[in-house]
N, C-alpha and C positions, 0 to 999 in steps of 0.2 A: 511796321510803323515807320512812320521817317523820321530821319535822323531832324534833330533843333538844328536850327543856326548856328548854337553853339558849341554843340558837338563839329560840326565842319569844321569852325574855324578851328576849335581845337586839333583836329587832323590833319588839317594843312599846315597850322604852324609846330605839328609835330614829322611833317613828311622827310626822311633823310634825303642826305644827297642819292641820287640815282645811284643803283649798287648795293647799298649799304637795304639792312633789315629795318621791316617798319612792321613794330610790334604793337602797335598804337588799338588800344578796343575799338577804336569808329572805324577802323579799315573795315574790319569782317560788316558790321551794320552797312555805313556806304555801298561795299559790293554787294551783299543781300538786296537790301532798296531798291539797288538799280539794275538788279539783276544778269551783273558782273562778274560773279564766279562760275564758272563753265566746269570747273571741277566735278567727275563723276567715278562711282567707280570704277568705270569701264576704258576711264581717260582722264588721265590726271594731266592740267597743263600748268607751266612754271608761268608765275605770276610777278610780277615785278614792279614796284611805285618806288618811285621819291621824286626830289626836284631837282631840277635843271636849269642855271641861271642865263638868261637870255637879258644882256644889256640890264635895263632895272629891273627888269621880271625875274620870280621866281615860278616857272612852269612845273605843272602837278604831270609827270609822264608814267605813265603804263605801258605793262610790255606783257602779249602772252607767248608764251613758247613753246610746242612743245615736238617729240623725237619723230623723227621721218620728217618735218616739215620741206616743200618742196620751194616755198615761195616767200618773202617777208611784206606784209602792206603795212603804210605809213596812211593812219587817217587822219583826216582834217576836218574836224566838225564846224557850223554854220555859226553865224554870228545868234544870239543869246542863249545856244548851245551846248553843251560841255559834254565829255567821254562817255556820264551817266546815261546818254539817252542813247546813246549808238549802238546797245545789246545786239538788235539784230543785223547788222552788219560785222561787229567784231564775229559773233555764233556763227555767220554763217563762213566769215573766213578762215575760222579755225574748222570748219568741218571739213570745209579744201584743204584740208594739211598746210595753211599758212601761218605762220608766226604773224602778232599783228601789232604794232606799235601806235599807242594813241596819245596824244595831249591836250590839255585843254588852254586852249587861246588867253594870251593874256586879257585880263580882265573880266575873264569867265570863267567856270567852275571853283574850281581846289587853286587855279591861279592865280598870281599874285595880281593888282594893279587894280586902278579906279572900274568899277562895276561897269562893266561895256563900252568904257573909252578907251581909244586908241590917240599916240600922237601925229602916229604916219603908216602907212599899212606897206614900208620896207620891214615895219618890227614886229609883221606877221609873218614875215620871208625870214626874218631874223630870226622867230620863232623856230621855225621849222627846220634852217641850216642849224642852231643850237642842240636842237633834241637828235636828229642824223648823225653829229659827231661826239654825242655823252653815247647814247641804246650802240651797247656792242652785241651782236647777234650773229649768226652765225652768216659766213658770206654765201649768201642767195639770192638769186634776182629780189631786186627789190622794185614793188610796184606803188603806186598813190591810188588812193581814192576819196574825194572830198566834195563836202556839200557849201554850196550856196557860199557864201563868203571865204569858207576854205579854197574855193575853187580859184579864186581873184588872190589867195595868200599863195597858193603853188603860182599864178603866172608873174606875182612880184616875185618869188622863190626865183621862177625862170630867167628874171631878167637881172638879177644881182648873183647867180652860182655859178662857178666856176666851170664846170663841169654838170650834168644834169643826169644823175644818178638813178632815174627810173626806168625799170623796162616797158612798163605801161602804167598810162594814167586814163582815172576814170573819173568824170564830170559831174556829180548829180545836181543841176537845175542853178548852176554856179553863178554868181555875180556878175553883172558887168553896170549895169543903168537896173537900179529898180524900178518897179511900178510907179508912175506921176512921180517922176525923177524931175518932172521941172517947175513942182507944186512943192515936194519939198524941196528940192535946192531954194528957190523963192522963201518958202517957210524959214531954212537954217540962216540966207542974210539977213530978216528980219530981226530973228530972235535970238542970235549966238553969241550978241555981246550979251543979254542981259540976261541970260540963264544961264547953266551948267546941265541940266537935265531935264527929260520932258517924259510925262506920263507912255509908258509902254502900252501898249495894247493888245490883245492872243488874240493873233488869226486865227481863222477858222480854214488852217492850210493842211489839212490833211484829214482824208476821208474816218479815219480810225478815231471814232467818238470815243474812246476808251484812251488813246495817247491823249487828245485833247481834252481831259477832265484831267489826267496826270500834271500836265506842264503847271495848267494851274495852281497845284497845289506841293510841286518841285520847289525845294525849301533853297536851291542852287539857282534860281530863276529870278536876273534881274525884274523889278517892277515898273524902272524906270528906264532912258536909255539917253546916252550924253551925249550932248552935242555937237562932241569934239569927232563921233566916229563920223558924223555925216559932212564933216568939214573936211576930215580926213581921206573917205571917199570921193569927195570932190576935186580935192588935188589930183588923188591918183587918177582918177577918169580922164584929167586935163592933162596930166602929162604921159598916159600910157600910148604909146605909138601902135597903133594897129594894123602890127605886119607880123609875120615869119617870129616867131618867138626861137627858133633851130634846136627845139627839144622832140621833133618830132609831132608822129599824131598822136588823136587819143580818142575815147569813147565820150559820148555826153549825152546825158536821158535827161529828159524832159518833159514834166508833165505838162498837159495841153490846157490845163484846170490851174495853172498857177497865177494867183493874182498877187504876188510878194514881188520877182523881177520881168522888166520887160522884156520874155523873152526872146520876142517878134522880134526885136532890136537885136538882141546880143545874140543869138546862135550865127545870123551870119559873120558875125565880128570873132566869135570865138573861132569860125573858121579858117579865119584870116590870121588868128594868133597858133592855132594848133592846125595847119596846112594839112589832109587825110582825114580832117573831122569826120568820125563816124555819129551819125544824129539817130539816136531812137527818141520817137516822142510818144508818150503811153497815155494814153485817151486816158481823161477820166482822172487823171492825177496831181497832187496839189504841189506846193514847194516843197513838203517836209518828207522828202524820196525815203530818207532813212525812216521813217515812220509813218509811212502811207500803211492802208491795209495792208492784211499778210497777203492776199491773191496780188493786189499791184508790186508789192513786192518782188514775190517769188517771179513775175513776169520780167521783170528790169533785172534781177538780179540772175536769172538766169542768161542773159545775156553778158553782163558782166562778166561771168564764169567763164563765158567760150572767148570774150574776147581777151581776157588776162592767162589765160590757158590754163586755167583750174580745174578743166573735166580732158 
């Protein structure tokens, strides 16, 4: 059964600081629902929640862990998003012997801040240097992997960090110019003085009829979306220089079936920003990589495996 609205909030506003034990009854409900406890008896992994304050956000972070791990992933879930849906990507990183570290985006899931606004998408890069310096874990290469607007939070991550702490990064189907990018930008100067928010809508981005009746009815799932992220995107697009980011290359899958970003436009660009771009594009597949069917899946993802050196 799913958790109420109320039960969430209850859980967030009872989440400790990172560290500290959270004894709270919705945790166990939450990770059942979303099918978050990986715990077996065959393989018990250390499981770890509370918050982490990034500037005004309070981030809801998890952490699994468990003995022999070879590798740590840091994920970045997609804008209206949150950790709950990433099951099959966390599972399948923990079956690599990886420790896997996740948060959920301001303004989405268990986090704090206005339901899917942002004021600047540096305090997605803020997010993410936040949570890398609370999660102390064992020191192991550390790798990324992120979806669709995660993707565009690690290349502001890239361009405000000191240092660029990953061994490998992996791309799924990442931001850069979404679909009739100049139909909405047109739409957002019309309408952004005189709103705050505008009717959401569920693609039909992924082949798996069975995720798509879930999002539906995901009680963590804005209804609406504000106008401040599309204003917010705009900035960044304007002022992102599209050269040499000097973090290296990385991996980026891409379905050939996605009609959320344009990716015609942005893979060359992303090439330009991550110089070695390795491109897999998988016939057949929508934006929602992390939750395409199990067969597109296990195709991308086996990939993934060889290139983050998991097999």
């Amino acid at each position: 059964m799913a958790p109420s609205a109320a039960s969430l909030q209850a859980l967030r506003n009872a989440l400790p600081r990172f560290g500290g034990a959270c004894d709270h009854p919705g945790l166990e409900a939450y990770l059942a629902f979303y099918g978050l406890d990986f715990s077996a008896p065959s393989h018990a992994y250390r499981h770890r929640v509370g918050r982490v304050a990034s500037g005004r956000y309070e981030l809801a972070v998890q952490c699994w862990e468990q003995p022999g791990a070879r590798h740590t992933l840091l994920l970045v879930h997609g804008f209206l998003d949150h950790v709950g849906l990433y099951r099959h990507l966390i599972g399948h990183a923990l079956q690599r012997q990886c420790n896997v570290i996740a948060f959920d985006l301001p303004g989405h899931g268990l986090s704090t801040g206005t339901p899917t606004a942002i004021g600047d998408f540096s305090e997605y890069a803020d997010a993410i240097q936040a949570v890398l310096e609370a999660v102390d874990v064992p020191p192991l290469p550390l790798q990324a992997l992120a979806q669709s607007t995660g993707g565009a939070a690690l290349v502001a991550y890239a361009r405000q960090c000191a240092a660029w702490p990953f061994t490998g990064t992996v791309l799924l189907a990442p931001l850069l110019r979404p679909a009739g990018w100049l139909r909405v930008r047109a739409a957002h100067a019309l309408v952004h003085r005189f709103v705050d928010t505008v009717p959401r809508g569920f693609a039909q981005n992924s082949s798996d009829a069975g995720f798509l009746a879930f999002v539906r009815t995901d009680p963590l799932q804005s209804r609406r979306i504000h106008v401040s992220w599309v204003g917010a995107l705009r900035r960044w697009l304007a002022d992102l220089p599209i050269a040499d980011l000097g973090v290296g290359p990385a991996l980026l899958v891409q379905g050939d079936a996605d009609g959320t970003v344009d990716w015609r436009f942005n893979l060359p660009r992303y090439g330009q920003l991550f110089p070695g771009l390795r491109i897999e594009l998988l016939h057949g597949a929508g934006h929602q990589l992390a939750n395409e069917s199990r067969d597109l899946r296990e195709r991308y993802l086996r990939q993934v495996a060889r290139y983050l050196g998991w097999v």
